[in-house]
C-alpha positions in Angstrom: 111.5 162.4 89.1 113.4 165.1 87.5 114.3 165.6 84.3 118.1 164.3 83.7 116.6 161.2 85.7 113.7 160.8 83.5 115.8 160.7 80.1 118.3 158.4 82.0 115.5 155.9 82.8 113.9 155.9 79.4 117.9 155.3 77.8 118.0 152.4 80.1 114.9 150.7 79.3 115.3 151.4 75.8 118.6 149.5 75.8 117.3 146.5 77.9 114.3 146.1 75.8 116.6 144.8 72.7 118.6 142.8 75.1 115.9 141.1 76.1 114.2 140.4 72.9 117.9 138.8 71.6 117.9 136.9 74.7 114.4 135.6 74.1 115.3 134.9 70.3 118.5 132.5 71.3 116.2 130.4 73.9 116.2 127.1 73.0 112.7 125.6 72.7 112.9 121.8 73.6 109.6 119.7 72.6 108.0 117.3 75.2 105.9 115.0 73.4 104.4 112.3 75.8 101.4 109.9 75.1 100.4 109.5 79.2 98.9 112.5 80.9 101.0 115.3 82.5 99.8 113.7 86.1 101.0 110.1 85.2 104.0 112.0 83.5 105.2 114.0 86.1 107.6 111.8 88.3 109.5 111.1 84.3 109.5 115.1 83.6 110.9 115.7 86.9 113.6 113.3 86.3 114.1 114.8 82.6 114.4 118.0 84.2 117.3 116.7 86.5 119.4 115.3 83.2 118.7 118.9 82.0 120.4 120.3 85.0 123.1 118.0 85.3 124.2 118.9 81.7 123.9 122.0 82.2 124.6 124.7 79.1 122.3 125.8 76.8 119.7 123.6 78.7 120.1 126.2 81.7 118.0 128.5 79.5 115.2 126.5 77.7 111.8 126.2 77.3 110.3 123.3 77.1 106.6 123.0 75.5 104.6 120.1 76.6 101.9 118.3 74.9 99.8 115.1 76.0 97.8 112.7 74.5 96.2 111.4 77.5 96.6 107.7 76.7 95.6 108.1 73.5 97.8 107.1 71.3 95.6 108.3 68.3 96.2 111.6 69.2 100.1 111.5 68.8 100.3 112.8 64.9 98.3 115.8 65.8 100.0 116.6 68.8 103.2 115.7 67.1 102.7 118.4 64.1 102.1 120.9 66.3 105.4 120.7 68.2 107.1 120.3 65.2 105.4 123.7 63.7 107.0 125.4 66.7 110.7 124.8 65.7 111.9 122.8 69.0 115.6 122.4 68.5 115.0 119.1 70.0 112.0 117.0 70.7 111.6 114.4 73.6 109.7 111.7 72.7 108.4 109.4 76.2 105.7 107.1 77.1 106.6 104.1 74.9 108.0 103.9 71.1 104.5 104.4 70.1 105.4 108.3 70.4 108.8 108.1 69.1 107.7 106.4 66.4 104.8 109.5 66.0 107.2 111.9 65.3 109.9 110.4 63.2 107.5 109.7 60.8 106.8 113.6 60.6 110.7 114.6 60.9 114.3 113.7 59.0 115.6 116.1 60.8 114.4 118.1 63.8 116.5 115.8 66.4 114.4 113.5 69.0 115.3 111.6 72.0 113.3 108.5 73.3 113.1 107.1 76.5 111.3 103.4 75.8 110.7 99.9 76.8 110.9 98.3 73.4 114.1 97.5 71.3 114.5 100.3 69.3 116.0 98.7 66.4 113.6 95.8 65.6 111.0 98.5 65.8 112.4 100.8 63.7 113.5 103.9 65.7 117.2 103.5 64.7 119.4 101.7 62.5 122.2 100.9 65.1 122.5 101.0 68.9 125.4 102.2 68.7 125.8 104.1 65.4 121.9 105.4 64.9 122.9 107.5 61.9 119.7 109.4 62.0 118.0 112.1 63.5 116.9 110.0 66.7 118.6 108.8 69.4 117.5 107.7 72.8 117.5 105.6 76.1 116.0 101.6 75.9 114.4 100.5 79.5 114.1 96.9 78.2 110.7 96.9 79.4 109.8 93.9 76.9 113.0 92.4 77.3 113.0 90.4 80.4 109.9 88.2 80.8 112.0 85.4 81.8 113.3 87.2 84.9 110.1 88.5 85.8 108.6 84.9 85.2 111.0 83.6 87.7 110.8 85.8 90.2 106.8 85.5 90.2 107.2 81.6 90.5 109.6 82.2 93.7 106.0 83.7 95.0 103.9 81.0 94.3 106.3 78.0 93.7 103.3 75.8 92.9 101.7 77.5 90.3 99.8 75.2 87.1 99.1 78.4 84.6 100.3 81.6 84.2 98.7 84.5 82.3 100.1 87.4 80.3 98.7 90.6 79.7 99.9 92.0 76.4 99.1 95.2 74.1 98.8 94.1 70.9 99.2 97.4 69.7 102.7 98.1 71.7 105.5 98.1 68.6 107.1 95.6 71.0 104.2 93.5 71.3 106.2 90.8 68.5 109.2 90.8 70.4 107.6 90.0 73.4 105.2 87.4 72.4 108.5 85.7 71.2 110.3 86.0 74.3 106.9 84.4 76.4 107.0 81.4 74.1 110.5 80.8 74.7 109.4 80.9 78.2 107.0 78.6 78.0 109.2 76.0 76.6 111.9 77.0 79.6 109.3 77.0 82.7 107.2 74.0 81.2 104.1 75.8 82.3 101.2 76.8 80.4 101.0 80.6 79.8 97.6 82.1 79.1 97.9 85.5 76.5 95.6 88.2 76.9 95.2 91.2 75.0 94.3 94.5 75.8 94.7 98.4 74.3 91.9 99.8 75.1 89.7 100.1 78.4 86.6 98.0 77.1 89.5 95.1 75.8 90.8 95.9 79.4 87.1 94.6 81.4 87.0 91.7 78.8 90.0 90.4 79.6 89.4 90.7 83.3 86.6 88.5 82.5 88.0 86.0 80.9 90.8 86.1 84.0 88.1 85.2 86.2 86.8 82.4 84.3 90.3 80.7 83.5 91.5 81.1 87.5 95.3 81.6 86.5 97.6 80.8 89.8 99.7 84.1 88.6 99.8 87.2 86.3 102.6 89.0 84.2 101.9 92.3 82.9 103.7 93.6 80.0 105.4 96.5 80.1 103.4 99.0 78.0 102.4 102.7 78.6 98.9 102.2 78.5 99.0 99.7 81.6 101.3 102.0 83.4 98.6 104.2 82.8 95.3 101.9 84.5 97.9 100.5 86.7 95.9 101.1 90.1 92.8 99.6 88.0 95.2 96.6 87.5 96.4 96.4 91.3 92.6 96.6 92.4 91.3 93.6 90.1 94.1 91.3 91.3 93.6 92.3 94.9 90.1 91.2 94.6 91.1 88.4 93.0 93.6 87.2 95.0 95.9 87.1 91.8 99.6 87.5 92.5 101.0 89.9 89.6 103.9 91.4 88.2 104.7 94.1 86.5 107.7 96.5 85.2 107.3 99.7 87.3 107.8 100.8 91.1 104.4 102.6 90.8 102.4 99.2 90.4 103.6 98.0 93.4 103.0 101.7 95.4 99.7 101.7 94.0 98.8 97.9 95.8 100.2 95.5 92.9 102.3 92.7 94.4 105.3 93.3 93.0 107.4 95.1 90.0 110.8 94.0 87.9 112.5 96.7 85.9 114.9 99.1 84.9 114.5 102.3 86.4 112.4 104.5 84.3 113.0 107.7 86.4 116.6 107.1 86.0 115.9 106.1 82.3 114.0 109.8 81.6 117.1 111.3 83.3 119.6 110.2 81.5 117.2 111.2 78.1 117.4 114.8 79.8 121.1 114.4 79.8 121.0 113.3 75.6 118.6 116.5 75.3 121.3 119.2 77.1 124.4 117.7 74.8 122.3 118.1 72.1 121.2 121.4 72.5 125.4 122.2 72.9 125.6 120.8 69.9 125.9 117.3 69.4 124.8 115.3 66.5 121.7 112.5 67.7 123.3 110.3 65.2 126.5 110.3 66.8 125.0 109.1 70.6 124.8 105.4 70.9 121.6 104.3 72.3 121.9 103.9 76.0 120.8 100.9 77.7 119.4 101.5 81.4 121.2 99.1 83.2 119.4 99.9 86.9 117.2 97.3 87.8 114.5 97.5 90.5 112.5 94.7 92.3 110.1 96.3 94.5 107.8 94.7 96.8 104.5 95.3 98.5 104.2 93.9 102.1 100.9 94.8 102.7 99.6 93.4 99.6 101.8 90.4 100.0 100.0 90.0 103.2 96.3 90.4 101.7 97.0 87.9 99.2 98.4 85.4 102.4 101.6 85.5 101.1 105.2 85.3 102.4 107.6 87.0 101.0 110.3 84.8 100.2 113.6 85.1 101.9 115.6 84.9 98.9 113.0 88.3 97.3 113.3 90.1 100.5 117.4 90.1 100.4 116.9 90.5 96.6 114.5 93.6 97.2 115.4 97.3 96.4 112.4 98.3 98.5 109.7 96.5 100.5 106.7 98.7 100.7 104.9 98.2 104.3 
């Protein structure tokens, strides 16, 4: 290289180096704070990604920094603090309100965005679904919200059934609302609904025990991210037991579970995505209603349906998003 060329080179480089250190500097960091485990996680941050892109702006060039707790929720606070230490211009806050609930208590201020199944006011998240006047804002999947429907639905399955039993986390911060909404049920259906409770994996075996004592004609599962996470271990036991069950998400029913009710979360984590972008072009969290995911999904599994000698009614299979075969 000759000379002239030499000093131009080094000229060049030294400019781009400061270039590149202010473009570094003005990257928005966005915090992903989930209590599931990146593999259970990752059809949700694949759909958060896609609200990021959709928005566009600012989101175009951020980082995001991910942290898990592995279905633990006790690990939340830890992991939590850390991403806060960072400095995240925004935090994302998914796999139930157990999370969001982890990190307001550590911030007034850094905003978050949720993307949960319980109602975010009665568990404290936000003062106002439409006005939350805080620092956190967020997406509601009404995951706890609709044991009637999925009550109904089951019984179209198994029209004759005597006892039903629900599968609850006591420890969900919807687990009040829901228990509320089952004995309303209860009165409405006439039929004798068997609560079980589970948060852990040892509670988990008990109460499979005590569901093969009791011989219940059909199972609800409520919607919790802890279930979502042992949902194939779910899908399994009722196989074997020839136990029609329902529960919230698509992915119990790919994994072999009967059947699912709910909105879509996928959908629900993209439109979260899309909160996150406006954010990070500067809008206020306390200033964006709470949205309400209003696409529902009844997905059903033939084969499993089959195994359990089942047939799908006509009314489920014109009612059906998806019939997996």
């Amino acid at each position: 290289m000759r000379r002239r060329d030499l000093i131009k080179a080094i000229a060049g480089a030294a400019t781009a180096w400061p270039l590149a250190a202010r473009a570094q500097e003005n990257q928005p960091l966005i915090g992903y704070i989930s209590s599931r485990s990146a593999q259970s996680d990752a059809p949700f941050v694949t759909a958060f990604r896609g609200g990021l892109n959709k928005i566009g702006g600012a989101a175009t060039n951020a980082k995001i920094e991910f942290r898990y707790a592995e279905d633990q929720s006790s690990r939340l606070e830890a992991l939590a603090r850390d991403l806060i230490a960072l400095k995240p211009s925004v935090i994302m806050a998914g796999g139930g309100a157990v999370t969001a609930l982890a990190v307001k208590k550590l911030t007034q201020t850094t905003p978050i965005v949720f993307a949960n199944g319980a109602d975010p006011v009665k568990v404290g998240l936000v003062h106002s679904m439409s006005h939350p006047e805080a620092n956190v804002t967020g997406v509601d999947f009404l995951a706890t919200e609709i044991v009637a429907k999925r009550l109904e639905l089951l019984l179209d399955f198994v029209p004759n059934a005597k006892s039903i039993a629900i599968l609850v986390n006591p420890k969900n911060p919807g687990y009040a609302s829901m228990a509320h909404d089952v004995e309303d049920a209860e009165r409405s259906l006439k039929i004798p609904l068997q609560t079980y409770k589970a948060s852990t994996d040892g509670e988990l075996d008990d109460a499979f025990s005590k569901l093969e004592d009791k011989r219940p004609d059909a199972l609800l599962i409520g919607g919790d991210a802890f279930f979502n996470a042992t949902r194939r271990k779910l899908a399994v036991f009722c196989l074997r037991q020839s136990l029609p069950a329902i529960f919230d998400t698509r992915e119990f029913a790919a994994d072999g579970g009967l059947m699912s009710y709910g909105t879509s979360q996928t959908s629900a984590y993209q439109q979260a995505g899309e909160y996150v972008a406006r954010i990070l072009d500067g809008a206020k969290p306390g200033e964006l209603p709470v949205m309400q995911s209003t696409r529902f999904e009844l997905v059903i599994n033939g084969a499993t349906a089959k195994a359990l000698k089942l047939q799908i009614p006509d009314k489920l299979s014109a009612l059906a998003d998806e019939v997996i075969e």
